[in-house]
C-alpha positions in Angstrom: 64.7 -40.0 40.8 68.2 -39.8 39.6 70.0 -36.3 40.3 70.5 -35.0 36.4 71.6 -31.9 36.0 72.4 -29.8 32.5 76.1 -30.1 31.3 76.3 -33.6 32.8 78.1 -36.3 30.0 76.2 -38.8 28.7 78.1 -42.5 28.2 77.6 -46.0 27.1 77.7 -49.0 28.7 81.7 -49.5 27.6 82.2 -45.7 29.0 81.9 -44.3 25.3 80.6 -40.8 25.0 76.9 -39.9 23.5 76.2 -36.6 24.1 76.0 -33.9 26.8 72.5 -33.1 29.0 71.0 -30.0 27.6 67.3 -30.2 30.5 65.7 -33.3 31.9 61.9 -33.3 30.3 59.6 -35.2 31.8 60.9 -38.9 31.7 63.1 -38.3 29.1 66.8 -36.8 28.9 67.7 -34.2 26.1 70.8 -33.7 24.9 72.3 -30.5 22.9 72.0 -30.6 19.7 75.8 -29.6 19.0 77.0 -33.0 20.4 74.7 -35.7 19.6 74.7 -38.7 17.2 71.2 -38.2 15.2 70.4 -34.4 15.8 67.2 -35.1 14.4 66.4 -37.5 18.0 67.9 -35.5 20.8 65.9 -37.6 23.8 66.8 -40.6 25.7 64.4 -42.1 27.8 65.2 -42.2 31.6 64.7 -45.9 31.5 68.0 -46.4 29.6 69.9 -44.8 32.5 72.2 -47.2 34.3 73.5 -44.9 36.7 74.7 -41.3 37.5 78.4 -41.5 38.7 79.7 -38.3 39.7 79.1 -36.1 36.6 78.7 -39.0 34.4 74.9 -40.5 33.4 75.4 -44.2 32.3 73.4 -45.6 29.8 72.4 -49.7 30.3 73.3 -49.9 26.2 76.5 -49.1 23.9 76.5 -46.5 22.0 75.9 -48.7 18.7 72.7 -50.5 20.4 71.5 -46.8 21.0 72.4 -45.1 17.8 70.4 -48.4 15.8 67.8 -48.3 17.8 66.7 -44.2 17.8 66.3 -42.2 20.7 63.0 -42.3 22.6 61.5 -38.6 21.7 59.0 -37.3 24.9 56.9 -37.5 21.6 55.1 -41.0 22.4 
C-alpha cells in the first residue's frame, strides 16, 4: 500500500491543491476539515490516488472532476 502519512498535501492531476491528510481510514484518505473543498465530505477513496511523490499524494482526477463528483465517505 502507498506510504501516507498525516500532514502530507493532497493534489490534482494538473498539480492543484485539494486538501491536506488529516489519518488514512481504512481505504479511504481524510482530510482536515480546515482545508478542504466540501467540509461536509472529508474522504477520498485510495483508488483515486495516482501516486505519492515525496510529500505529495496525487490524485488520478482534477480538482473540478473531484469537487463534481463528491468525495467517497468510508460510509459505503
Amino acid at each position: 500500500m502507498m506510504d501516507i502519512r498525516q500532514n502530507m498535501e493532497v493534489v490534482d492531476a494538473n498539480d492543484q491543491h485539494v486538501g491536506i491528510v488529516e489519518s488514512v481510514e481504512g481505504s479511504s484518505i481524510k482530510l482536515s476539515s480546515e482545508d478542504i473543498l466540501d467540509p461536509r465530505e472529508p474522504f477520498i477513496d485510495i483508488s483515486q490516488v495516482s501516486a505519492v511523490e515525496g510529500n505529495k499524494v496525487r490524485l488520478r482526477q482534477k480538482v473540478s472532476a473531484v469537487a463534481t463528483r463528491a468525495f467517497l465517505s468510508s460510509e459505503e
